[in-house]
C-alpha positions in Angstrom: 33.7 -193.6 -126.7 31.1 -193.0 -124.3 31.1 -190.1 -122.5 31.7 -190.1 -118.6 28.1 -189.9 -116.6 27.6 -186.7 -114.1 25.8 -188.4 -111.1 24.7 -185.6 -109.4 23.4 -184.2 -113.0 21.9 -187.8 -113.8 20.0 -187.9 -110.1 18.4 -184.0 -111.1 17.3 -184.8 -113.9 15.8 -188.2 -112.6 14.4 -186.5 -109.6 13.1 -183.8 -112.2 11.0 -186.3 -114.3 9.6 -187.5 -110.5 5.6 -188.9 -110.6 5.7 -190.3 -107.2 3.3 -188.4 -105.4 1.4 -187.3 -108.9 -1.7 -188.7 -107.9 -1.7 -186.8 -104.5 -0.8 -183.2 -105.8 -3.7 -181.2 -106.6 -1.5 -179.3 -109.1 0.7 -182.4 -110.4 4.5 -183.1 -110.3 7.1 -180.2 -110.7 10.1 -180.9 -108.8 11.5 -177.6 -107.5 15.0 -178.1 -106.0 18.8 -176.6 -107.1 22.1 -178.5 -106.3 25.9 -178.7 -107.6 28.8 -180.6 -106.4 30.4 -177.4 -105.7 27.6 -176.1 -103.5 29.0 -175.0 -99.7 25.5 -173.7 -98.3 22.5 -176.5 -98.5 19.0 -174.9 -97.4 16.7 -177.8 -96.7 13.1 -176.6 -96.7 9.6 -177.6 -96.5 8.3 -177.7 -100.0 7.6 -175.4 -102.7 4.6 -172.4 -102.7 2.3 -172.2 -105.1 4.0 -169.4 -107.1 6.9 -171.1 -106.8 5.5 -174.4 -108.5 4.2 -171.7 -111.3 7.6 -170.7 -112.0 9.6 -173.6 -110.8 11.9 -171.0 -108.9 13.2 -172.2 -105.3 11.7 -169.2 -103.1 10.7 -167.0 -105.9 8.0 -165.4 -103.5 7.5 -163.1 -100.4 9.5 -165.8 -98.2 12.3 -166.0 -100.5 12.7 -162.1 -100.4 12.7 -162.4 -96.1 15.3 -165.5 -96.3 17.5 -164.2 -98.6 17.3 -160.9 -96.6 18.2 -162.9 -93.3 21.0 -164.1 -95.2 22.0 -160.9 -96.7 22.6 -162.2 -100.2 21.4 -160.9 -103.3 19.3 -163.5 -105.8 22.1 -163.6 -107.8 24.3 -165.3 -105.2 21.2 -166.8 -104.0 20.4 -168.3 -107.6 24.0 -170.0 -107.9 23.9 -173.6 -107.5 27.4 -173.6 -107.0 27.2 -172.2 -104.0 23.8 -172.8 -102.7 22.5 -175.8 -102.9 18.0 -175.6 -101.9 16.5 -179.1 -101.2 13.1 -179.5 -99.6 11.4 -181.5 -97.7 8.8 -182.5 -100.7 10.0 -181.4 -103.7 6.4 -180.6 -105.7 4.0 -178.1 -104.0 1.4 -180.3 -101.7 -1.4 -177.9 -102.3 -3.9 -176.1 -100.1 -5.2 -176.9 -96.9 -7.8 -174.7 -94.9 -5.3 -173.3 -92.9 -2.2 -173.0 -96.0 0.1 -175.0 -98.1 -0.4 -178.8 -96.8 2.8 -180.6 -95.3 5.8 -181.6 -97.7 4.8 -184.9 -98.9 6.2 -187.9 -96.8 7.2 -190.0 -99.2 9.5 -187.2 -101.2 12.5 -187.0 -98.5 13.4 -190.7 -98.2 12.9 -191.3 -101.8 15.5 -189.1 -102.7 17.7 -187.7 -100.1 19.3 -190.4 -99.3 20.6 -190.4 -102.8 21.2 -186.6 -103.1 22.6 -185.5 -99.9 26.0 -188.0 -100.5 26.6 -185.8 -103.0 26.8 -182.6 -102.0 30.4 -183.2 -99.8 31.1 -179.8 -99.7 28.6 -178.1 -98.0 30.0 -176.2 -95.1 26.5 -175.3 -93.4 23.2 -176.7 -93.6 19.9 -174.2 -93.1 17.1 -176.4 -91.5 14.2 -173.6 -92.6 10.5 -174.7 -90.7 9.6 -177.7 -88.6 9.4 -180.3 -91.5 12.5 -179.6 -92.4 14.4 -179.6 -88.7 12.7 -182.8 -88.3 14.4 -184.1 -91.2 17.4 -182.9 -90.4 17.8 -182.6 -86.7 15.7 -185.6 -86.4 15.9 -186.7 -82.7 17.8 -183.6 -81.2 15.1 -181.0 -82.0 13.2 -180.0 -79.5 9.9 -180.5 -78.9 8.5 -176.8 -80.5 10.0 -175.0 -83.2 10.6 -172.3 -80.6 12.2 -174.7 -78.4 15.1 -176.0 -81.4 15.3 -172.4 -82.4 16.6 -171.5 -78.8 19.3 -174.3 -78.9 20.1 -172.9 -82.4 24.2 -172.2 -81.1 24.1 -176.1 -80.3 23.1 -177.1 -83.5 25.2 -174.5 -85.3 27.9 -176.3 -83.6 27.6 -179.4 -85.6 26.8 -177.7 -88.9 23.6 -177.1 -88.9 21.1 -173.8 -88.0 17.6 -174.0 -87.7 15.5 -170.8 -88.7 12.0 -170.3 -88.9 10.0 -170.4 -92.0 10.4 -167.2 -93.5 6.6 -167.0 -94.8 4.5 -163.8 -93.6 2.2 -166.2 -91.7 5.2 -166.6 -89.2 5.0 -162.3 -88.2 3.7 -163.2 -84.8 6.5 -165.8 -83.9 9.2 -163.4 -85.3 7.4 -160.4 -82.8 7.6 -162.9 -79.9 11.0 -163.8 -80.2 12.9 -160.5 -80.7 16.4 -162.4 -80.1 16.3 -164.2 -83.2 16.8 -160.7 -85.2 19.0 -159.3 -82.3 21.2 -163.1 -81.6 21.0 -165.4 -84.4 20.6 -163.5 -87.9 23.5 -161.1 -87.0 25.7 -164.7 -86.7 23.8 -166.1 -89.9 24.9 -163.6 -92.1 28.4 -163.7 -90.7 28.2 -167.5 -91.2 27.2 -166.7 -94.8 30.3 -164.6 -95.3 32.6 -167.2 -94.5 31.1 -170.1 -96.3 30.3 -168.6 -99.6 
């Protein structure tokens, strides 16, 4: 008798084996992404760093350390896909541009989301990190900045979803221009993070 089929576990490992975008990744294909049917947090990102494609670790990098302080969990918790689901924007690292990482690829998202997402049914909150990600999450109501959808953030948070910043080190100046997101919205994040893990 054959045994019964895990979708979600049959989708990662078909989304792991991914050569979609292989001829456009400087580095080639490693799908970076964690999920579980249990997961209650998702984090939808931009796409993995470079250290992270060398390790194949969501965040394992100077940002991960800033988000998962922002959420005040430790990388155990963090680390447990059966709590926190992280699915990016472009799963593989893009590469380098002159001016950092290049975007998430474009054709990553709707490849694959619409097949992954479904499955998660008991995520309870939904972290839009970065502006490739808020578009692809927020779509038509984000605003028209990052600052701008950041600002409407207790909106959003009203339908499930809060948008953050990236939390790379190239984002410092936006972080010292907006003082309320430390003072307002993390203090509410990590609250949020209590109650749905």
């Amino acid at each position: 008798m054959k045994k019964p089929t895990d979708p979600l576990a049959s989708l990662l490992a078909e989304i792991r084996a991914c050569q979609l975008c292989a001829a456009h990744l400087q580095d080639g294909p490693r799908p970076v992404l964690q999920a579980s049917t249990s997961s209650r947090l998702l984090i939808v990102s931009q796409a993995p760093g470079r250290r992270v494609h060398a390790t194949g670790i969501p965040f394992n990098d100077v940002s991960g350390d800033r988000l998962r302080n922002w959420l005040g969990v430790d990388r155990d918790t963090f680390y447990d896909a059966k709590r926190i689901a992280i699915v990016p924007m472009g799963f593989c690292f893009p590469g380098s541009g002159r001016s950092g990482d290049l975007p998430p690829r474009p054709e990553c998202a709707p490849a694959w989301h619409l097949r992954l997402l479904p499955l998660l049914k008991r995520v309870q909150l939904t972290l839009a990190i970065g502006q490739y990600a808020q578009a692809g999450v927020l779509g038509a109501q984000r605003g028209a900045s990052l600052t701008e959808t950041m600002q409407a953030w207790r909106i959003h948070l009203a339908h499930g979803v809060l948008p953050l910043p990236h939390p790379s080190p190239r984002n410092q100046l936006w972080l010292k221009r907006n003082p309320w997101f430390e003072a307002e919205l993390l203090p509410v994040l990590r609250e949020k993070i209590k109650q749905v893990l």
